[in-house]
C-alpha positions in Angstrom: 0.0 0.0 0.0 1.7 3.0 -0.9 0.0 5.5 1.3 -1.6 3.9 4.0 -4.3 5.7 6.4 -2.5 6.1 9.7 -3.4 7.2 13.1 -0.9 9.1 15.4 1.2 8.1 12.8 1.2 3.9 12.9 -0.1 1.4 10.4 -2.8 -0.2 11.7 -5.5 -3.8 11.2 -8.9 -3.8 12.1 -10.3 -7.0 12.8 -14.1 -7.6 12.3 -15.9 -10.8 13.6 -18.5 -12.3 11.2 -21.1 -15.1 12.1 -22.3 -17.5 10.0 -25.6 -18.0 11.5 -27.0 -19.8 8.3 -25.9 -21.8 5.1 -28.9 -22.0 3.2 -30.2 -19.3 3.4 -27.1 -17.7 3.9 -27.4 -15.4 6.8 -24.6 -13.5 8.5 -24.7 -11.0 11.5 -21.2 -8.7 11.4 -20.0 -7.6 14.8 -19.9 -4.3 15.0 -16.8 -4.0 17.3 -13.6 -5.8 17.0 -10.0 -5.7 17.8 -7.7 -2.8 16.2 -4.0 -3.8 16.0 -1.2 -0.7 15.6 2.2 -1.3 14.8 4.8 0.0 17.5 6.8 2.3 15.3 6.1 5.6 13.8 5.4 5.2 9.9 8.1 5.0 7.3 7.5 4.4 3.4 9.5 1.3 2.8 13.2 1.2 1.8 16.5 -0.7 1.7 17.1 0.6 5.3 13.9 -0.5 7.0 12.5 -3.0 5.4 14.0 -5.4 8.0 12.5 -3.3 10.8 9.0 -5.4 11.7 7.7 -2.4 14.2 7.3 0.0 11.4 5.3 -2.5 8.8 3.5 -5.0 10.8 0.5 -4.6 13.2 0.5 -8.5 14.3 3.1 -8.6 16.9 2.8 -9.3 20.4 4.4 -6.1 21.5 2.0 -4.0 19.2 -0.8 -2.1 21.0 -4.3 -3.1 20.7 -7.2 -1.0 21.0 -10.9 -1.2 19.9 -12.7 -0.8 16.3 -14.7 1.7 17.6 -12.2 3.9 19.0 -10.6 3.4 15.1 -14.0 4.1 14.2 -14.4 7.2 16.6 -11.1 8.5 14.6 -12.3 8.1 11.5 -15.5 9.8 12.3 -13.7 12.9 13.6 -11.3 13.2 10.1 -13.9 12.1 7.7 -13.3 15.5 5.6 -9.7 15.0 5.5 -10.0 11.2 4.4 -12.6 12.0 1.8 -14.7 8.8 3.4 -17.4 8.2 5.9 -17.1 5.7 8.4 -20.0 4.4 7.6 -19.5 3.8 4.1 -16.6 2.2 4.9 -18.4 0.2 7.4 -20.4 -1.0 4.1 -17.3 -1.9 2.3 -16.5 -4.3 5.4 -19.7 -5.5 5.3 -19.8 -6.3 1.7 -16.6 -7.8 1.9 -17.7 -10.2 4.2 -20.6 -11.4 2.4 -18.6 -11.7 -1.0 -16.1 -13.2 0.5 -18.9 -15.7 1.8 -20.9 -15.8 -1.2 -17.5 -17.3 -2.8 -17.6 -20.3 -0.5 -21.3 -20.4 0.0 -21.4 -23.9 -2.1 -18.4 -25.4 -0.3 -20.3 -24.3 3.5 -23.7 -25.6 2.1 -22.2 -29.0 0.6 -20.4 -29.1 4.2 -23.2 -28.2 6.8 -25.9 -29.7 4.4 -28.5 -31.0 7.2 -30.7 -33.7 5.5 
């Protein structure tokens, strides 16, 4: 990603819980909290000289801080103007994400969880 969106400067991961509560029909209820991962180091756009250093790039390390989607969300909300997006339509990308992302293995889950 060349530009990511940070806040206070880190890279950060939202993670956003899903449940399947039905194959056929499909039915799924999105969780509208989650966990929000940050990396520990400030930002840097990648180069020969950090690429090696994990704390700038990746948000899945133990020593990362953790906080909640809807205090990611909150932020969002309060720089909507300078990121030229809403949190809730970003909210509906998640959620049609999921049920894409879904929809793609909705044969595999119904041949699976097929209840005669």
């Amino acid at each position: 990603m060349n530009n990511p969106y940070l806040i206070d400067g880190l890279k950060f991961n939202v993670k956003v819980y899903a449940l399947v509560y039905g194959v056929d029909p499909l039915r799924i209820y999105i969780y509208r909290e989650g966990i929000a991962n940050f990396a520990s180091e400030p930002y840097e756009k990648p180069d020969k000289e950090n690429l090696e250093n994990h704390g700038i790039h990746f948000t899945n390390q133990e020593e990362c801080l953790k906080k909640t989607a809807s205090s990611v969300f909150k932020h969002i909300e309060e720089y909507e103007l300078e990121l030229g997006r809403t949190a809730s339509e970003i909210w509906q990308d998640i959620d049609e994400i999921c049920v894409k992302t879904l929809i793609s293995a909705h044969s595999k889950l119904s041949h699976q969880y097929k209840c005669v």
